[in-house]
Structure formats: C-alpha cells, structure tokens
N, C-alpha and C positions, 0 to 999 in steps of 0.2 A: 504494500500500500504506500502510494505517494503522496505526502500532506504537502499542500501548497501550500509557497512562500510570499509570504506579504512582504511591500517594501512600502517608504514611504516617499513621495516627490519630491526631490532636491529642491525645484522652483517652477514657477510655469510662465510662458513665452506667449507674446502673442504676436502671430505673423503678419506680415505686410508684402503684398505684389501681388502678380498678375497670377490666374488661375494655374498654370503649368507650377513655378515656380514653387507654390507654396504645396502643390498636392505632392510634389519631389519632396519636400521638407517632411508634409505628413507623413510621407513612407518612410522615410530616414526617421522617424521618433518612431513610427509604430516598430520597426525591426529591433532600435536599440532601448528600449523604454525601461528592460529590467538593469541596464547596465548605463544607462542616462541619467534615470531617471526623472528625465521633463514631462511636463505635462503641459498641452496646448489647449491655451487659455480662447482661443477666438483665430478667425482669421478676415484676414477685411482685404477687401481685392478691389484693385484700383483702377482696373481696363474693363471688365465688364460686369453690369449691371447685376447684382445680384439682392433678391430682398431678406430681409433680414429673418434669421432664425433655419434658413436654407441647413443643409448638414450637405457634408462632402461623403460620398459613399466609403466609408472608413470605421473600423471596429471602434474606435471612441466618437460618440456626439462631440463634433468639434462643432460651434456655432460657426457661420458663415454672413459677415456684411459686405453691402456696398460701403464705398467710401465716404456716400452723402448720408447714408443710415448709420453712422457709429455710433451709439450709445457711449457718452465721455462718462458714464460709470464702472466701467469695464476694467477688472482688477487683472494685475499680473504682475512679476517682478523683471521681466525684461520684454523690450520689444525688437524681433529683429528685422529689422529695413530691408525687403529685397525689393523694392522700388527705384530709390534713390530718386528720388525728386521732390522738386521742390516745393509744388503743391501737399505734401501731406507734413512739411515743418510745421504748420499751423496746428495739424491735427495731433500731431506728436506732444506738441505742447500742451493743448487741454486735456492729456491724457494725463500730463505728468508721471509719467514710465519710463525709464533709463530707457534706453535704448542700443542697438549696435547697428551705426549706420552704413551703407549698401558694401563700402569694399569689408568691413568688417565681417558682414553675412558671407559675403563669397568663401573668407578664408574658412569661418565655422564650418561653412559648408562642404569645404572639403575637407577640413579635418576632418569632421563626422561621417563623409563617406568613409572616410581611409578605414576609420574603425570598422566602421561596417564589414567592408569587405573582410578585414583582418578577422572579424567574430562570425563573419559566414563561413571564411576557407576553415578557421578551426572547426566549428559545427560540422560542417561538411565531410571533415576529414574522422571527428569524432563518430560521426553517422554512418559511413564507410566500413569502418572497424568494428563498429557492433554489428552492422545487416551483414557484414561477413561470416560475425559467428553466428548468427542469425540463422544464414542460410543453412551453415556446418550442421547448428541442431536442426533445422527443420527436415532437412535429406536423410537424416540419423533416423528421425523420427518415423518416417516417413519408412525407410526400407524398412525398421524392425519391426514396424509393426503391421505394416502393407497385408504381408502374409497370413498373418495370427487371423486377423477382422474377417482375411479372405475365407480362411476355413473356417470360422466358425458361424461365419454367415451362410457359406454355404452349406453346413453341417444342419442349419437351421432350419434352412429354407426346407432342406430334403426330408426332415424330419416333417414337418407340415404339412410334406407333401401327400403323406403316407396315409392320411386321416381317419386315421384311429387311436389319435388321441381324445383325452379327455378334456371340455369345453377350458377349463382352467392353466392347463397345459399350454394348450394352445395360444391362450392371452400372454402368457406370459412367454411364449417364443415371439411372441409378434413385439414384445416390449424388448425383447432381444436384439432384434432387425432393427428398432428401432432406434435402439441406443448406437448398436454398430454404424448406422449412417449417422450418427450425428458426426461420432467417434473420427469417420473417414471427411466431414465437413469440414472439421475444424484440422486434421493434418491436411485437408487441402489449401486451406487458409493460411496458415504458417508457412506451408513449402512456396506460396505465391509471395507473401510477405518477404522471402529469403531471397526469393531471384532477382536478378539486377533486371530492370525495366527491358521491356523488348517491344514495344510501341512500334506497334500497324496504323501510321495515319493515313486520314483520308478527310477530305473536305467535306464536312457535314451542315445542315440546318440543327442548331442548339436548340431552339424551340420544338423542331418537329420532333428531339431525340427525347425533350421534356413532354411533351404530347402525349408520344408515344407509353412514358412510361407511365404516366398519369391514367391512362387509358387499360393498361393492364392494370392497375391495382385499383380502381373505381367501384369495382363488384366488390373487392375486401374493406373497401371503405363505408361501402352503403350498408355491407351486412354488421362493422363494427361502429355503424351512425357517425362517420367519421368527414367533413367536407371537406372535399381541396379546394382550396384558392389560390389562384393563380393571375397573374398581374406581370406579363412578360412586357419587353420593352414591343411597342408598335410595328419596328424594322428589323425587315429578317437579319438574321445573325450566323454569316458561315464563316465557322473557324475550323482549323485542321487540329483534329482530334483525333484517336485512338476510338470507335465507335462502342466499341464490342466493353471496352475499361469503363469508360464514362460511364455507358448503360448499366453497368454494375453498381458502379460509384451510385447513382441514383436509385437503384435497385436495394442497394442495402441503409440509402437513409429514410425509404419508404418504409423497409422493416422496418427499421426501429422505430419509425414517429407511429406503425399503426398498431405495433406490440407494446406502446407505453401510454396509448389510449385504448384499455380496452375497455371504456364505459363512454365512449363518444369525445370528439372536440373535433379541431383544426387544424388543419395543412394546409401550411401557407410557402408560396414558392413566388418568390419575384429578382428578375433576371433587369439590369441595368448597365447600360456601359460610359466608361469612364473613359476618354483620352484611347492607352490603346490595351483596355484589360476589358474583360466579361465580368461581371460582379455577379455572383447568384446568390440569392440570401434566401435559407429554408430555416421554416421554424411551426414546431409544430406547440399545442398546448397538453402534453403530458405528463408523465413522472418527475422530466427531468434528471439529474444526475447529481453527484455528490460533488464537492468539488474537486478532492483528489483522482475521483473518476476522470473529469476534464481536464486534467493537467497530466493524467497519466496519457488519457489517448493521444495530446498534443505534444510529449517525447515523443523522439526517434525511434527510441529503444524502448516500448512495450509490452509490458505482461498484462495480462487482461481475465478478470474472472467470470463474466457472462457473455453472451453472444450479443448484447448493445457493444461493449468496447471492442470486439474484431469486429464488428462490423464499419462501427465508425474507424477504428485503427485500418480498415482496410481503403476505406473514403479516403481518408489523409492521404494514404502512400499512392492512390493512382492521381490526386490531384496533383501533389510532389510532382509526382514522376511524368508533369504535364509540365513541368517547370511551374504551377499554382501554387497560392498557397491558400491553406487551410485552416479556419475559424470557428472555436466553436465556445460558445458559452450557452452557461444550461446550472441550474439549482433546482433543489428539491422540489416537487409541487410546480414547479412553474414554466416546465419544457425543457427543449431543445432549441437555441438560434445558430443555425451553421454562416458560418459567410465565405463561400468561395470564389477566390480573385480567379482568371485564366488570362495569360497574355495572349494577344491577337497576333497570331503569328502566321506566317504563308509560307508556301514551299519556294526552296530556292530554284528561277529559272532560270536552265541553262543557257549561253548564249548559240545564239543561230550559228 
C-alpha cells in the first residue's frame, strides 16, 4: 500500500502573455509541481479576448482573464511578465505584486525547462529499469503457470463433460473454470504490462472510436440505470493512433465506471482540443477510490489488489505508450475524473 505524500506550496505566481506562452508555463508547473512546488494563482492574457473565470483545459482550475477584466484583488507573491510591454506597467502596479519582468521570465523559463527535462530522463530511465523486471516476472509468470491453468481447466471441463455428476459438483466445477479464466486475465495483463510498446498506427476518427465504444456498452448501462453523457468537440478529430490499444484503453474505463455504479448514476465523457493535444476528460459518479489507490495507479511501477487498479494501470501505460499523459483523480463516495492529454501527431511523409 502507497500513502500519498502531501507537500505544501512554496509560493504562487500569476502569469502574464499571450495564450501559447503561458499554457507552455502551465505544462512546465503541472510536470514539476511536487519538486517546485508553485502554484498558479490566475492567468491574464493580453492578445486575445478572453472573459473572465474561462479555465484552460489543465488538471488544476487555473482562472483565466482578459486584460480589460483583471480583478486588482487578485493575491499572489510573484508575477511573471511574458508580455513585456508597456501597456500592462499600469496594471502591474495596481496589483502591487513583485514581479519578474519579460527577459527575466525567459531565463526562469529555461531554467525550468532544463529541470524538467533533467527529472523526465531520470523518471524515464527509473521507468525503464523496473518495466524491465516487470516484464522478467510477468514471462516467469506466465510460463509457470501457462500449463498448470491449462490442465486443470481442461481436466475440468472433461469432467463436466461426462454428466453424471451430482447438481453440487457441478457448481462448483463451473466456479473452477471460473476462477481459472480470471486467473489466465490477469497473467495476460501483467505479460502486456511487461512488453515494450509495439504500436500499429493508423489514422482514425476519435469520436467514431468513442461512439463506437459507447455503443457496445449502452445495453450494460441501461440494464445497471447507468446514463452516458457525452459532449464531444463539434469537428471531426483524426489522429494517428494504435486503434485496437485505444479501444481497450476505453474499454477498461467503461469497466470500471459501470462496476463502481452498481445502483445507477453517470458517465460523462467530453473530448476538447487544445493548441496541438486531444484533451478527453471521463468521469463517472461512483465508488471512487482511496487515495493511495490513485497514487498507486499513477506510479510506473504498480502492484494492484483488485481489477479497478489493472484496469486503470493498464489505461495509463497505452496512453504512455501514445506519448499521452494520464490523469486521474477520484475519492471515496465521489467517483472517478480521468483526464487524458494525446498529442496530435501525423505520419512522416516521405519525399517524392
């Protein structure tokens, strides 16, 4: 069991510039946040129009103003300038907020990439070295016990076959077969967990692939009084994906939102894009999770005690392994909210 680690904010910043600008910033705090520890206070963008209380598609509510809507009540202990003009000196001032003006932002800005990258190659490099022994036990697993499940399933089967057992007998070979396919579920889980990605892409429609799965599990939703709601962006959306991953990926967070409602609620699923990423945000109103469950699935390296956390642990690694990243918050009584980034990426064409 993993108890998660509370920290508390160093300080909190509120940014300044044009849309691109400051949403680079927001991804720079959101990657380094347990070893920064900043927190962003607002952001106010000064090329276009935006009304006040907007949010940027990002795991923390950051508020979002225009330049003309700033609220001069607005607390924070640094402001940093990725504008640099001279129209927001006025503004700077009746915020009375230290500030660090535009070349200073540039330099943060790279420092704090530099880190980044420095605490992604280690992550990465740490992530490596356990899916390695990862895979060692999953292939162990896997061969020693291939066999045993084999014969004794089919020992079972044959035995059933014979029907001249008595009704009790019988039940409980059937609870046999039962368990042995779970048994061969869950080594098929782990040995997939263990192999390094091997992505079949191909250009797809995301929504028709959302449709679609929505559409297979409608009959289990109706019979567990479960609604989905669905709230996709307007304009088709082809990205190159892996089809066959994805459709699982979706496939196992319908499990678990309609295994953690089983007295009725909500499935909600809305898709939005950013700049050059896919945002999909799933969240259903069930069980929810503990919170060392949620910090256990969002390691690399996972152990899992029910079939919610491989399921989610296996969502995580095909998002990964899409270069995505993966989101999840969730407490007792109050759900599941996933939020998956995917970058918009194309195949490379060759020249004539």
């Amino acid at each position: 069991m993993v108890k998660k680690t509370t920290y508390k904010y160093c300080f909190t910043v509120l940014l300044i510039g044009n849309n691109q600008i400051c949403w680079d910033f927001l991804k720079l705090f959101e990657d380094l946040t347990p070893d920064l520890r900043i927190k962003v206070a607002g952001v106010i963008i000064i090329q276009e129009k935006q009304g006040t209380g907007q949010k940027y598609p990002t795991i923390r509510d950051v508020p979002v103003y225009s330049f003309q809507n700033v609220p001069l009540d607005l607390e924070a202990d640094l402001i940093i300038d990725m504008a640099g003009k001279k129209e927001i000196d006025g503004l700077i001032k009746k915020l009375k907020i230290p500030v660090i003006n535009y070349e200073g932002a540039c330099f943060f800005y790279e420092i704090i990439n530099e880190l980044r990258n420095k605490i992604n190659f280690q992550r990465m490099l740490n992530y490596s070295q356990k899916l390695s022994l990862l895979a060692a036990i999953g292939h162990s697993l896997s061969d020693a016990l291939r066999n045993p499940l084999m014969a004794i399933g089919g020992f079972t089967k044959s035995i059933l076959e014979e029907g001249s057992l008595p009704a009790k007998t019988v039940e409980k070979a059937k609870v046999i077969l039962g368990e042995i396919s779970k048994m061969e579920s869950v080594l098929k889980e782990v040995s997939v967990l263990g192999k390094p990605p091997v992505l079949k892409k191909e250009m797809a429609h995301i929504h028709q692939i959302i449709e679609q799965v929505s559409e297979e599990f409608s009959l289990e939703c109706q019979k567990h009084n479960i609604n989905i709601v669905k709230d996709l962006e307007p304009q088709d959306i082809e990205m190159w994906v892996d089809v066959e991953l994805f459709k699982r990926a979706l496939y196992c967070v319908f499990k678990v939102s309609i295994n953690s409602m089983p007295d009725g609620g909500r499935l909600s699923i809305k898709t939005r894009l950013s700049w050059d990423s896919l945002f999909i945000y799933i969240s259903d109103t069930g069980e929810g999770l503990e919170p060392w469950q949620v910090e256990n699935i969002q390691r690399p390296f996972s152990f899992w005690e029910e079939d919610r956390e491989t399921c989610l642990i296996m969502v995580r690694k095909i998002i990964e392994d899409h270069a995505g990243k993966f989101i999840i918050h969730s407490e007792p009584n109050k759900g599941i909210q996933l939020q998956i980034e995917l970058p918009i990426v194309f195949p490379e064409v060759p020249p004539v």
